[in-house]
SEBA-821429 format. One record per residue (C-alpha): residue number from 1; residue in three letters; x, y, z. Coordinates in steps of 0.05 Angstrom, whole numbers, plus 32768, in hexadecimal, padded with zeros to 4 digits. Last residue first. Layout:
 resi resn   xx   yy   zz
  NUM  ALA    X    Y    Z
...
//
This chain:
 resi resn   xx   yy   zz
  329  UNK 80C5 7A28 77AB
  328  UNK 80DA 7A6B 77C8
  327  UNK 80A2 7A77 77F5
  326  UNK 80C8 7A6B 7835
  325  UNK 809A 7A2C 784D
  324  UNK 80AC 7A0F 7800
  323  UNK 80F2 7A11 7805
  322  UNK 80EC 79F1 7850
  321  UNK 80C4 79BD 7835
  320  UNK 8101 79B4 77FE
  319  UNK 813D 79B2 782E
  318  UNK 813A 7965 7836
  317  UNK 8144 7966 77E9
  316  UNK 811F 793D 77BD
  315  UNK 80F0 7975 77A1
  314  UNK 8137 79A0 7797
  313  UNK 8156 79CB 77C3
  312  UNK 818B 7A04 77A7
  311  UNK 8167 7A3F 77CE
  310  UNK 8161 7A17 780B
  309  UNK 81AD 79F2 780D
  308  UNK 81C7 7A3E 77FF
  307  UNK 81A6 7A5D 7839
  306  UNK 81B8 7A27 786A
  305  UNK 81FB 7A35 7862
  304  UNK 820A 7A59 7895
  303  UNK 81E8 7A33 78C7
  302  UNK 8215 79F6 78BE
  301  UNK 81F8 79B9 78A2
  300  UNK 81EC 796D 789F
  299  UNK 81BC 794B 7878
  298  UNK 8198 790E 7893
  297  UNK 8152 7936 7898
  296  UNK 8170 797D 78A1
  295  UNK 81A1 7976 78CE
  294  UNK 81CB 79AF 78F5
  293  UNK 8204 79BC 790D
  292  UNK 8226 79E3 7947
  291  UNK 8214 79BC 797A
  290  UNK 81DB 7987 7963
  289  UNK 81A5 79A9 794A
  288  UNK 8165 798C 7924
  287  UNK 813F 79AD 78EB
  286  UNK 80F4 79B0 78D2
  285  UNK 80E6 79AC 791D
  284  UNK 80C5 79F2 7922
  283  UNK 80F0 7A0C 795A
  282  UNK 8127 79EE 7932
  281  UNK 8114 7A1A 78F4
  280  UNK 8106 7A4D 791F
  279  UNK 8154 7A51 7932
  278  UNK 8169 7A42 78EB
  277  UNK 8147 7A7E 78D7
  276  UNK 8167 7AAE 7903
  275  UNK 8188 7AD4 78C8
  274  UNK 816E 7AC3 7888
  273  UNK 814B 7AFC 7868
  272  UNK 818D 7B2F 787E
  271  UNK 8168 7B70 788C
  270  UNK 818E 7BB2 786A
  269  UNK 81BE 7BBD 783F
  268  UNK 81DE 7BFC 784A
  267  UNK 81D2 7BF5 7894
  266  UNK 81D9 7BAF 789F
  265  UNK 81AF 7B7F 78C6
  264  UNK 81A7 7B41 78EE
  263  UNK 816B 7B25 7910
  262  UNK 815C 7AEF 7943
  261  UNK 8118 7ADE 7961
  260  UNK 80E7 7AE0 798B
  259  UNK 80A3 7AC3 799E
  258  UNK 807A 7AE2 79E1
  257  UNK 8035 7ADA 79AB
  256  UNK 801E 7A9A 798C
  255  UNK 7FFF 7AB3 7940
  254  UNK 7FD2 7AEC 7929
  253  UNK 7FB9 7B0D 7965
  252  UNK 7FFE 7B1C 797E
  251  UNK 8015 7B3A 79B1
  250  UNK 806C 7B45 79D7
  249  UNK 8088 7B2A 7993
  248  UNK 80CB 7B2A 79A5
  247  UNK 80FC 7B4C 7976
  246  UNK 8148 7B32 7980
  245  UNK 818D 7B60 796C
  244  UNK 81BF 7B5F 7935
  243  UNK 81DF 7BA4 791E
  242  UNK 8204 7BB6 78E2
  241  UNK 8241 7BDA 78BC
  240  UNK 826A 7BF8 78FF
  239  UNK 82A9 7C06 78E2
  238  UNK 82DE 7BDB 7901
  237  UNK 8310 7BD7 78C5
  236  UNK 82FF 7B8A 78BA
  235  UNK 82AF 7BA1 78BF
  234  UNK 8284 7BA6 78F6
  233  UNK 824E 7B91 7914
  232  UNK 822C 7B9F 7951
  231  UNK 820C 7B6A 7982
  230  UNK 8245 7B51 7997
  229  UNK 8263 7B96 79A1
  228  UNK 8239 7BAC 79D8
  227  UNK 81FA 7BCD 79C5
  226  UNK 81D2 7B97 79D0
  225  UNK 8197 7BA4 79A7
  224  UNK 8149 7B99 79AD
  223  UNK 810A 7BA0 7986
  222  UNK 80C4 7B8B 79AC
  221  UNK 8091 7B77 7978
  220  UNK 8042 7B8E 7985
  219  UNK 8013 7B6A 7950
  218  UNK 7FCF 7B72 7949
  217  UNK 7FD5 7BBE 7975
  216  UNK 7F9A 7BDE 7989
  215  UNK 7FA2 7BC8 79D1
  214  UNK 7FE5 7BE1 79D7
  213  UNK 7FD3 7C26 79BA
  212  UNK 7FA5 7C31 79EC
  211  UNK 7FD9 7C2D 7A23
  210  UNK 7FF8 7C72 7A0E
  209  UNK 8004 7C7E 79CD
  208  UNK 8050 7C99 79CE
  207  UNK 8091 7C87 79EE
  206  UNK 807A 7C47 7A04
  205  UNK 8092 7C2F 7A4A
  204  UNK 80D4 7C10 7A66
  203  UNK 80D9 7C12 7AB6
  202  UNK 80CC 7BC9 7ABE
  201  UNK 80BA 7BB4 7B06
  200  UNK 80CB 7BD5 7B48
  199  UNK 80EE 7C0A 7B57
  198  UNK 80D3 7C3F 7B1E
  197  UNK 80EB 7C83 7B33
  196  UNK 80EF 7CA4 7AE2
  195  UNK 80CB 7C79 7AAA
  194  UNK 80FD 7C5C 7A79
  193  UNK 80EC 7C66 7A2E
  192  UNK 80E0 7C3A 79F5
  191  UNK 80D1 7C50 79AA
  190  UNK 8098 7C45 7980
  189  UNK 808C 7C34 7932
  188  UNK 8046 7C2C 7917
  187  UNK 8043 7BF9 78E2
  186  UNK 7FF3 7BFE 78C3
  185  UNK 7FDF 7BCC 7894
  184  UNK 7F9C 7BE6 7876
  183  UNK 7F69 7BB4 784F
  182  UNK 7F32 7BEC 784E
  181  UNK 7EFC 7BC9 7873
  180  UNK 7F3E 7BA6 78AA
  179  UNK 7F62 7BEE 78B7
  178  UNK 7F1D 7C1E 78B4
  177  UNK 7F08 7C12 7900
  176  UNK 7F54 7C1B 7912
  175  UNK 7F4F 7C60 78F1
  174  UNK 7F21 7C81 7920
  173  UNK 7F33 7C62 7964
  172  UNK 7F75 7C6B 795E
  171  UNK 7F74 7CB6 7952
  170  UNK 7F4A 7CB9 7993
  169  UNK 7F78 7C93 79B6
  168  UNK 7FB2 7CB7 79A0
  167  UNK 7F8D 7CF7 79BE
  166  UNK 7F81 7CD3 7A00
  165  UNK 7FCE 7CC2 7A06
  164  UNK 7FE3 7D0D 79F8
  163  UNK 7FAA 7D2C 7A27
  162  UNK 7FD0 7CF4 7A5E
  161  UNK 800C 7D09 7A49
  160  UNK 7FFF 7D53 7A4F
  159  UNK 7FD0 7D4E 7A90
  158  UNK 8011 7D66 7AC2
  157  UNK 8018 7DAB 7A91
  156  UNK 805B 7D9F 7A63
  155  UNK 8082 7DEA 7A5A
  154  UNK 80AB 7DE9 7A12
  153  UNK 8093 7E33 7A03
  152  UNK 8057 7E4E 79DE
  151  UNK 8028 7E0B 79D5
  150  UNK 8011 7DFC 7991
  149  UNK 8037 7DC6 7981
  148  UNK 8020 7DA5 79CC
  147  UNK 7FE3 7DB6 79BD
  146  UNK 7FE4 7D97 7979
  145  UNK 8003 7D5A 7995
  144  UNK 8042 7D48 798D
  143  UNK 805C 7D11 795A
  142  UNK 80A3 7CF8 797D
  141  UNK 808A 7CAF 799A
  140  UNK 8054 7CA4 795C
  139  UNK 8094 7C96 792B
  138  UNK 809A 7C87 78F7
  137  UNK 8050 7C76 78E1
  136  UNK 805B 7C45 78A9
  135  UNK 801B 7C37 7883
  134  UNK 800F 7BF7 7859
  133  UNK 7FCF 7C01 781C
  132  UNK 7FB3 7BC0 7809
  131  UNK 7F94 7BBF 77C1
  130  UNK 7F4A 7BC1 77C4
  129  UNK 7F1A 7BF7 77B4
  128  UNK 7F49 7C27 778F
  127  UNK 7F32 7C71 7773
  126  UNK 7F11 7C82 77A8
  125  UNK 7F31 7C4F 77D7
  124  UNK 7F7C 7C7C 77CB
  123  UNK 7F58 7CC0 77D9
  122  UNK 7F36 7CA7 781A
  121  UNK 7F76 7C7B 7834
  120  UNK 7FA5 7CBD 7823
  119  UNK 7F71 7CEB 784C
  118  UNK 7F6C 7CB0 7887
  117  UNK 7FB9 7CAD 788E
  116  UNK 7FBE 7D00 788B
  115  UNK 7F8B 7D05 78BF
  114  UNK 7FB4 7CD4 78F1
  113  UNK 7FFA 7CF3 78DE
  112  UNK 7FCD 7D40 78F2
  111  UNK 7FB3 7D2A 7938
  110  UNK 8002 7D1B 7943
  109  UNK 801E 7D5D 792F
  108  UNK 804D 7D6C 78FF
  107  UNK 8038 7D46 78B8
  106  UNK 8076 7D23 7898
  105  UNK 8057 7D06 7857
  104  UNK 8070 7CD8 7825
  103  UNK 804F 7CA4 77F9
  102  UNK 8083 7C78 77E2
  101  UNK 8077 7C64 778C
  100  UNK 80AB 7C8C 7771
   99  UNK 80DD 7C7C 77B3
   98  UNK 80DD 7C33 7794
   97  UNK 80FC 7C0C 77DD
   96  UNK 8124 7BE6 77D1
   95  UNK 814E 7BEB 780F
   94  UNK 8183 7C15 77EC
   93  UNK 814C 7C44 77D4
   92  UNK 8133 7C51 781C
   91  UNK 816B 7C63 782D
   90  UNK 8179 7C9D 77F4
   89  UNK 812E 7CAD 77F0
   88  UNK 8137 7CCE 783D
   87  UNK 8117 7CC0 7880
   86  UNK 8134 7CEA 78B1
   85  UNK 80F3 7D18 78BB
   84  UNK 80D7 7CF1 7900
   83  UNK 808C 7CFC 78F1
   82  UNK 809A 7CD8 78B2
   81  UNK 8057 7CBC 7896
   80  UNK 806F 7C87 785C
   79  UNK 8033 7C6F 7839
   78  UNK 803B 7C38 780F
   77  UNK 8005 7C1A 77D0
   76  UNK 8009 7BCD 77C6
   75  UNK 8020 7BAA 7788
   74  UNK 8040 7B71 77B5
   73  UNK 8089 7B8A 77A1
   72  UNK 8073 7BC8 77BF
   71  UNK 805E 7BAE 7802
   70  UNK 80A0 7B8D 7809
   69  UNK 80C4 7BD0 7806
   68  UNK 8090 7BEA 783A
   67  UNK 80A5 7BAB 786A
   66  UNK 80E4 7BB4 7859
   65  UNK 80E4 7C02 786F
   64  UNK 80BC 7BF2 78AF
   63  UNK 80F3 7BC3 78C8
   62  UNK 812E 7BF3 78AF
   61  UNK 80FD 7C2A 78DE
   60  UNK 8103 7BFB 7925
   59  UNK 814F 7BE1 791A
   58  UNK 815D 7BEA 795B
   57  UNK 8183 7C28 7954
   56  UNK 8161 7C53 798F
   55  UNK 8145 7C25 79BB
   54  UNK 80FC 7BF2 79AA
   53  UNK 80BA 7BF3 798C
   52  UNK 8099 7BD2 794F
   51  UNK 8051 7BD8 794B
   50  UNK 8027 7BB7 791A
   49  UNK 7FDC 7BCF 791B
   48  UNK 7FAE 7BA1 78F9
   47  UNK 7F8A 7B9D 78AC
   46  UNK 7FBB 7B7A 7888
   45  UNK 7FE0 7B4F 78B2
   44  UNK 802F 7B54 78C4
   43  UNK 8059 7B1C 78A1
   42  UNK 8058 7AE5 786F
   41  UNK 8085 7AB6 7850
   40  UNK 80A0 7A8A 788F
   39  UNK 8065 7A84 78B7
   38  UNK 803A 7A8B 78F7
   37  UNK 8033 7AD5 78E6
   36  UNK 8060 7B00 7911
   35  UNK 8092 7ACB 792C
   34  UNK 8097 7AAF 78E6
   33  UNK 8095 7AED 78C4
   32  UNK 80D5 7B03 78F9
   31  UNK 80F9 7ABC 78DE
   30  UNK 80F6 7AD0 7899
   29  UNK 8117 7B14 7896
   28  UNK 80F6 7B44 7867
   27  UNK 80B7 7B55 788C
   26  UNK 808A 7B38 785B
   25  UNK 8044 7B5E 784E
   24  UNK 800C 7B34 786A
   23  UNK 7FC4 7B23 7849
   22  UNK 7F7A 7B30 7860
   21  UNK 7F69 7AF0 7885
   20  UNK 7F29 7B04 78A5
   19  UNK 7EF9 7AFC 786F
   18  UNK 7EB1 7AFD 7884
   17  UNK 7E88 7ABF 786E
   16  UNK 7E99 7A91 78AA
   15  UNK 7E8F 7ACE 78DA
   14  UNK 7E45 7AD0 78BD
   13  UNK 7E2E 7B16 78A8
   12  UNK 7E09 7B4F 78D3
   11  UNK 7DD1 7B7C 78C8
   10  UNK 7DB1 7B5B 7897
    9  UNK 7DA3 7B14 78A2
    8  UNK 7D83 7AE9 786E
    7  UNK 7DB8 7AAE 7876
    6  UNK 7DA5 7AA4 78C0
    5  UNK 7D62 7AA2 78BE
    4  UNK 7D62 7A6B 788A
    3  UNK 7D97 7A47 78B3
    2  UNK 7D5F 7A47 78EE
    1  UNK 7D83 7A32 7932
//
């Protein structure tokens, strides 16, 4: 092989000189980077899809509003495309996320989310070359299509879904070329629904995109809740005031997929950072178990107060590597 022939190239580049590793944007809750990226202080890549799918109340738009909040602290610009219309500045707000600085558009058709994505990523790179731009698409499973917009009365023809699925391939296809060049992250929120007469096998499929979507995706997460009342929480007077659930990361191209893990949250507060942690911590052997406690080198603990042994660790401490694996050292 000639390395002079090689380096003079010039229709393609050398996979060592391209960069692949574009960045993540945190998720807000450690242990769901961890399943996402392979570690603690990251989360979904730059330049991929990210879906997050799952039931009604499942936490699927709080995880898309972190992410967007954590985008901002990064310097990054957000777009916010709200096919749904029940976003509003108030929730966002108490999430942290800076409403000033959310791009916000609720387009009506499907065809017309995709075109507004690629308008805002053309005016944005004319005037901006590199800082990472995250999109949250919530949600593809209620845009219709422009036929079906257009359409007279609420009659389906048989071909409808399939007409549906090839459109959001299309769509897809044009703005998943631009995701890695333009250093797009794009979080595209789905929900689950039961197909009618299934015996045999899994009845659960995508609400919208059609298989194509699934092989677009980086990272696919699978968001589940119990709603029974261990899963919900609720305060002394028995108002509900939270949810906890599991997302499984169903692919992955960026770490070991079929993961899961644990997460907690509360509605006017959102994600809670540390739930679940202690779990992957184990997983990762940084801790060991034994019943209901925990040890940390030859320091005992209870998984409640893990969080306060990690934030007050100094270089001596036990806790200290996992300081510094969380970002906070």
């Amino acid at each position: 092989m000639n390395d002079d022939v090689l380096k003079r190239l010039k229709s393609a580049g050398l996979l060592s000189d391209t960069e692949l590793d574009l960045g993540n944007v945190p998720t807000g809750s450690y242990a769901l980077n961890r399943i996402i990226s392979g570690h603690y202080n990251k989360g979904i890549p730059i330049g991929a899809i990210t879906q997050f799918k799952g039931d009604s109340s499942s936490g699927k738009t709080m995880f898309a509003t972190h992410i967007l909040c954590e985008a901002q602290k990064k310097g990054y610009y957000t777009i916010l495309i709200d096919s749904e219309n029940a976003y509003n500045a108030a929730f966002a707000k108490s999430l942290g996320v800076d409403p000033t600085k959310l791009i916000y558009s609720a387009p009506q058709s499907l065809e017309a989310c995709f075109e507004v994505m690629t308008s805002l990523i053309t005016e944005i790179r004319e005037k901006d070359k590199d800082t990472p731009i995250v999109i949250a698409y919530d949600s593809i499973a209620v845009s219709p299509t422009r036929e079906e917009l257009e359409g007279e009365d609420f009659k389906m023809h048989n071909m409808m879904g399939a007409a549906r699925a090839k459109t959001t391939g299309a769509c897809l296809r044009k703005i998943n070329m631009r995701l890695r060049i333009q250093k797009i992250a794009l979080v595209v929120i789905n929900q689950i629904r039961e197909k009618v007469g299934v015996v045999y096998g899994s009845p659960e499929t995508n609400a919208g995109g059609g298989r194509s979507l699934e092989y677009y995706l980086g990272v696919d997460l699978r968001c589940s809740v119990k709603k029974s009342d261990g899963d919900l929480l609720k305060d002394d007077d028995g108002q509900l005031m939270g949810i906890k659930g599991k997302v499984k990361n169903t692919k992955n191209k960026c770490t070991i997929p079929f993961q899961e893990c644990e997460f907690r949250l509360f509605f006017d507060e959102g994600l809670d950072p540390h739930y679940g942690l202690t779990k992957m911590l184990e997983n990762d052997g940084l801790v060991t178990r034994n019943g209901a406690w925990y040890a940390c080198g030859e320091t005992k603990f209870q998984a409640k107060t893990l969080k306060d042994k990690v934030l007050g660790a100094k270089k001596e401490s036990p806790f200290y590597e996992i300081k510094e694996r969380l970002g906070l050292a």
